[in-house]
N, C-alpha and C positions, 0 to 999 in steps of 0.2 A: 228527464226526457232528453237525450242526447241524441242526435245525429250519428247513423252507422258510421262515420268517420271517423268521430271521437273517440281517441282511445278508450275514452271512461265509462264508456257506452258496452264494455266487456266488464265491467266490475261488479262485484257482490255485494248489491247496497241490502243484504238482510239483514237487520240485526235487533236484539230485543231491548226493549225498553220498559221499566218499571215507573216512569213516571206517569203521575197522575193526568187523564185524557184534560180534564179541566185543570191544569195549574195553568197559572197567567203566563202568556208569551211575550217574552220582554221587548223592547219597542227598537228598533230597527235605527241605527243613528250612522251620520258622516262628521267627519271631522276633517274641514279643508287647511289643515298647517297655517299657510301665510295669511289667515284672514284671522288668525286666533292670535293673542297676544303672547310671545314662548314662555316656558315657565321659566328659561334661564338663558340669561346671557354675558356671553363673556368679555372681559375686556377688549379682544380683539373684533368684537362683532357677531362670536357666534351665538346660532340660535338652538336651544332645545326645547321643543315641546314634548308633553309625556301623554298617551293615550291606554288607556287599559282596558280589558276583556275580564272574566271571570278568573283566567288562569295566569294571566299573564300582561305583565307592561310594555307596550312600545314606544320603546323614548326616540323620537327621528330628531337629527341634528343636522343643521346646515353648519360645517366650518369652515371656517376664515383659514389657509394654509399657514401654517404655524405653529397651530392649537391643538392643546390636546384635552380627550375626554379620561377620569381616571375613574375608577372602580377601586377601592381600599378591601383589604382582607379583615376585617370588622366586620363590613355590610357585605361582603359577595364574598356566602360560602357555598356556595352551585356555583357550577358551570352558567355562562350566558353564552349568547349568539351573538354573531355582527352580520348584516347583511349590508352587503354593498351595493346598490344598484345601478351604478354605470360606470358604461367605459370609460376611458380617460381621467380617472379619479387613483391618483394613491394616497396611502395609509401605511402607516410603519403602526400594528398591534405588538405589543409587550405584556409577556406574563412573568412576573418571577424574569429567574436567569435568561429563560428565550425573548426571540423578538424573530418576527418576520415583516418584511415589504410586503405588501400586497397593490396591484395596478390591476384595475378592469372591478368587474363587474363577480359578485359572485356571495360565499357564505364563510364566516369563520366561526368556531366553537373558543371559546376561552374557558380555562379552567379555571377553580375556584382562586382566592387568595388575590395577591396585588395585580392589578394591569393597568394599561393603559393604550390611548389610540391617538395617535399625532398625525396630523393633516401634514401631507409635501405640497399636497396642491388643494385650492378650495372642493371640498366634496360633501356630499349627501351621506349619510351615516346613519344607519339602523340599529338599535341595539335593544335583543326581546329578552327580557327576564322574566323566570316564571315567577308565580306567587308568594315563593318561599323569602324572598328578596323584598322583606316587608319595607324598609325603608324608602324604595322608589314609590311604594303605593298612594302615599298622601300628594305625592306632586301631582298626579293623574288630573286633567280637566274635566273626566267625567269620575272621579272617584267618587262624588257621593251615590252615583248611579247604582254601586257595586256594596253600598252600606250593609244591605243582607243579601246574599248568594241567591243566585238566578236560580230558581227549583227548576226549569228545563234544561240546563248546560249542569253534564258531569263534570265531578270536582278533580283535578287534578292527581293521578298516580303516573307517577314519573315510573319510563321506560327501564330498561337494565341501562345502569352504565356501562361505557365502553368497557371492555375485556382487558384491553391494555394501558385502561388507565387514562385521569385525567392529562390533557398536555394541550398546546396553545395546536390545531389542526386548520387549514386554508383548502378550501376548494375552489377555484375559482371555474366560473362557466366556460371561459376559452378553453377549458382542458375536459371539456362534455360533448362533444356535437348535440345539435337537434337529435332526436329522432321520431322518427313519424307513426312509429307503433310505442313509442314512449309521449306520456303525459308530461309537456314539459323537464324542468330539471329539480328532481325533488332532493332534498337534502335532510337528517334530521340529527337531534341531539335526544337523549332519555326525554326532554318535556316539551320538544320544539318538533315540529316539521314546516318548511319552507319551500314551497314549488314557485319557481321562476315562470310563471307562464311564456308561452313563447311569441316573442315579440310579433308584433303586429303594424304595418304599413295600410292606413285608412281607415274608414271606418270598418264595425263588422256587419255581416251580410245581415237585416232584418229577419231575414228566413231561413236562419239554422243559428236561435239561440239556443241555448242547453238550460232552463229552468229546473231543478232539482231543491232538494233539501236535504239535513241530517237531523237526525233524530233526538240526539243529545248532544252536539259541540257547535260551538260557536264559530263561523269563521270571520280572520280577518283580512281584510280585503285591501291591500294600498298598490294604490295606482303613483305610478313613479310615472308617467312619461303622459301626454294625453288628454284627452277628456270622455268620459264614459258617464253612462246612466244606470244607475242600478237600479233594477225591475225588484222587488220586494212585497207577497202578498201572503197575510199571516192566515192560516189556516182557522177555520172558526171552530168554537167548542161553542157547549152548551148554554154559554151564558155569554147574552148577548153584549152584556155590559164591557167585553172582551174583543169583541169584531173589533177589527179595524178597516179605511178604505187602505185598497193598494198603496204602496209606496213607488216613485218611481224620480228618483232624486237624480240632478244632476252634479256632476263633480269634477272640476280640472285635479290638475298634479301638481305637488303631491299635499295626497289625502288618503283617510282613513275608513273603512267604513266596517260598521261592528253589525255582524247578520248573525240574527241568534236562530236558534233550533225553536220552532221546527219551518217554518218561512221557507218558502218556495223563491227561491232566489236567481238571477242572471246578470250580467253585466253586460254592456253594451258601448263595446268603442265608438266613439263621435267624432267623423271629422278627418282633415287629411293629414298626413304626417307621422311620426310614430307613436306606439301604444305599447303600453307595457303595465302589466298590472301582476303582482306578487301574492299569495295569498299564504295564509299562515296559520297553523293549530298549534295548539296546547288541549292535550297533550299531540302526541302522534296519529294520524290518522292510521287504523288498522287493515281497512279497504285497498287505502294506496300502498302500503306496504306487505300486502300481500301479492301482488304482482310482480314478476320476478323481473329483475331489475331495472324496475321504478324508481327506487331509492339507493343513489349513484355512492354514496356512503355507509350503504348498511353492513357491509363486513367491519366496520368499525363501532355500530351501535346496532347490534342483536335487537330484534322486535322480541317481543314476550311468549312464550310459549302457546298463548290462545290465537299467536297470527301464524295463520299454515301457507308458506312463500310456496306458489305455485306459478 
């Protein structure tokens, strides 16, 4: 239920689903960073914690300017993502022979094999690997959560790869404007999509949330800037032993929060100052990338032949 305002409020949320009306809907969780202990830290102070989804790990890292995070060609043979979430932060990313600066705020793709990402200045660091990327899966703090596969979240089939090949790609937001018949700033990779929401000064209006749901994917939801409350009410099936009451959790920045299908879900900024919250699929969503140019990257990562871009 969106607001005629809302770009999204134009989208083609049909689609079909084979899952079972009664299989269990998985429970609704937040994960607030600096109240969890990290899973690792580095000599100079930095922090990583690692949080996972059905399809996908998001390891968020506070670094110490200095430090760097590596990835070896052993364990990372996919593509991963880096998202950066603000301004005034750079990063020197290195794959192989390449290396780019990056300053601000924004998305980068790294290709399989060696890399790595070194702080110039202390910054917040996102890095989402899909499933294939067994190794990061045991560090996860909800990893026992994901012991056996969620039967309402479809399993991951990665997108086409780019056409031109893997290679180290930067997007950064300053080079996007807003726009206002555009949904945020979406970005994606074959197993990843990344919409920057668009920043927000106060809280949000009480009356004109947008409650919706999807039918089989998972979304993740991290708030970089703020504090917000996610509205969360799981739809009942037959068997009562399944209800749940509402959820309606409160969260500062940054944190994480795992909304599974089929959950009637909203978020809601709290409070004065800025807001900004990021949210994330694995795999691509097919809805948003059917909207002609939604996703500010897709002449670089082809959608599948079942998304018709109108």
């Amino acid at each position: 239920m969106y607001s005629p305002s809302d770009p999204r409020s134009a989208l083609n949320t049909a689609t079909a689903t084979t899952t079972d009306p009664n299989a269990p809907v998985a429970a609704f969780a937040t994960y607030e960073f600096l109240t969890l202990p990290p899973t690792e830290e580095s000599e100079l102070g930095s922090r990583t914690w690692y949080v996972r989804g059905q399809n996908f790990v998001l390891a968020f890292s506070r670094l110490t300017a200095g430090d760097t995070l590596r990835r070896g060609a052993a364990g990372q043979r996919d593509e991963y993502v880096i998202v950066l979430p603000h301004d005034g932060a750079t990063v020197e990313v290195a794959a192989g022979a390449d290396s780019r600066k990056v300053s601000g705020a924004g998305v980068v793709i790294v290709p399989p094999g060696d890399s790595a990402v070194t702080a110039h200045t202390d910054a917040e660091v996102v890095r989402l690997f899909d499933v294939r990327t067994a190794d990061v899966l045991p560090r996860c703090v909800n990893a026992d959560d994901y012991a056996e596969p969620h039967p309402r979240v479809a399993l991951l089939e990665p997108w086409p790869e780019p056409p031109a090949g893997h290679r180290l790609r930067v997007y950064r937001n300053a080079d996007h404007p807003l726009d206002k018949g555009r949904f945020g700033r979406i970005f994606r990779s074959s197993a990843f999509m990344v919409n920057f929401g668009d920043p927000r000064n106060g809280p949000r209006d009480p009356d004109r949330l947008s409650p919706h749901h999807h039918d089989d994917f998972e979304q993740c939801s991290l708030t970089v800037a703020g504090d917000y409350v996610h509205h969360v009410r799981t739809p009942w099936t037959s068997k009562l032993s399944q209800w749940r009451d509402d959820d309606h959790v409160s969260v500062g920045s940054p944190a994480v929060a795992i909304i599974p299908p089929p959950t009637v879900h909203t978020s809601q900024a709290l409070g004065e100052g800025a807001h900004l919250l990021i949210d994330i699929f694995s795999p691509p969503r097919a809805d948003f990338s059917a909207k002609q140019g939604w996703v500010l990257n897709a002449d670089e990562y082809p959608a599948p032949d079942h998304v018709t871009v109108g």
